[in-house]
C-alpha positions in Angstrom: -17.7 2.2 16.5 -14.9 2.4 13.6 -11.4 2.9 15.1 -8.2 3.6 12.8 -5.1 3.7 15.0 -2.3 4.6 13.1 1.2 4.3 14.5 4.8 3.5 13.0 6.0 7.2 12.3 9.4 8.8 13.0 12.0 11.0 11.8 13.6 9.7 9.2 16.4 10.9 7.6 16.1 11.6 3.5 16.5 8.0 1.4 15.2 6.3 4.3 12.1 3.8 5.2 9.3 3.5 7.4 6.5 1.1 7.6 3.5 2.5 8.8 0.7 0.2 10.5 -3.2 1.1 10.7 -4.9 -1.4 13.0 -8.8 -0.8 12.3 -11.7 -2.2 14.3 -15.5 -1.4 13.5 -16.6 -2.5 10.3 -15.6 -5.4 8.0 -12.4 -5.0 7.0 -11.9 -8.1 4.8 -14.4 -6.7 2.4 -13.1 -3.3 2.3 -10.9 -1.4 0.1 -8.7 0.6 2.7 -6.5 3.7 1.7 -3.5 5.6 2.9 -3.8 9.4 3.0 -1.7 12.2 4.3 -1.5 15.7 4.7 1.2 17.8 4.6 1.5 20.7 7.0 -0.7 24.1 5.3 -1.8 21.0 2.8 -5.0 19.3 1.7 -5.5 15.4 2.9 -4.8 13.6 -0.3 -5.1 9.8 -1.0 -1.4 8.3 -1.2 -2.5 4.6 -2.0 -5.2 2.0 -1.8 -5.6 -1.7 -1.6 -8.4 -3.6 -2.2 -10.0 -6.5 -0.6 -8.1 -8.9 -2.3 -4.7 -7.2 -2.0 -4.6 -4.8 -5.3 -2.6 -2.4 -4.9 -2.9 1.4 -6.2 -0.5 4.2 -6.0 -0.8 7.9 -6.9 1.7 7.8 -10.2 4.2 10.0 -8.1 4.8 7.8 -5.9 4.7 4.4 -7.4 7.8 2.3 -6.9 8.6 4.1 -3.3 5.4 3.5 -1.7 3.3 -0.3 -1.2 0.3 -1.1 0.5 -0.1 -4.5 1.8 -2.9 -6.0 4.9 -3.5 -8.5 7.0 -6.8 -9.4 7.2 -6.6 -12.0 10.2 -5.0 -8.6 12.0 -7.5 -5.9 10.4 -4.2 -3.9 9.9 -2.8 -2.4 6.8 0.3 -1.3 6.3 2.2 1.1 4.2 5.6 0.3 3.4 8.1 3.9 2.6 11.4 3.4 0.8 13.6 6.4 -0.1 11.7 8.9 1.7 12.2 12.8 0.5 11.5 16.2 2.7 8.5 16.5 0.4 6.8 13.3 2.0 6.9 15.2 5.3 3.2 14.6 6.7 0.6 13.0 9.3 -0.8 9.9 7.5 -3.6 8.4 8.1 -5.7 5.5 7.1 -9.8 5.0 6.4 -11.8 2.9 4.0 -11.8 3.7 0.7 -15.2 4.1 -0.6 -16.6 5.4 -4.5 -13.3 8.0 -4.3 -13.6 8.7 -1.1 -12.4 8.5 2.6 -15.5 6.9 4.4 -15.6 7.2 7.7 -14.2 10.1 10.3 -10.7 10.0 10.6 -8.3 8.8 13.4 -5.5 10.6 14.7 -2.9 9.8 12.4 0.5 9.1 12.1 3.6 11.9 11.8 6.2 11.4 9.4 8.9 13.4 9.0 11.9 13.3 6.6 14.7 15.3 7.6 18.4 15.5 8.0 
């Protein structure tokens, strides 16, 4: 049975940082290439980042240089680290595997994030 449990969300007040942690059970996550998603509230899901099984990293272009990837494979956790968070990053975010340009498997409950002073 795959499990993503996502955790590591807060408030957060606007130019701060959050790392977010995804532990995952269920498949084999050393071959994998995981991504982070999120959805803003009245928004569509949308792929944030992804990292591959050897640790490349991939960022939407808008957020490049304020959001990283990184994982532990001996954990089966990824992680997404958040610097200078804005109101617009506001979300639940959530990780899966990343699979032909697509989130894989069903989805876990997800993390809130919310950026606000």
């Amino acid at each position: 049975q795959v499990q993503f449990r996502e955790s590591g969300g807060g408030l957060v007040q606007p130019g701060g940082s959050l790392r977010l942690s995804c532990a995952t059970s269920g498949f084999i996550f050393s071959t994998a290439t995981m991504g982070w998603y999120r959805q803003a509230p009245g928004g569509r899901r949308e792929l944030v980042a992804t990292i591959g099984r050897f640790g490349t990293v991939s960022n939407v272009a808008a957020l490049k240089g304020r959001f990283t990837a990184s994982r532990d494979t001996v954990k089966n956790t990824v992680f997404l680290q958040m610097n200078s968070l804005k109101p617009e990053d506001t979300a639940v975010y959530y990780c899966n595997v990343h699979r032909d340009g697509s989130p894989y498997y069903s989805w876990g409950q997800g993390t809130q994030v919310t950026v606000s002073s």
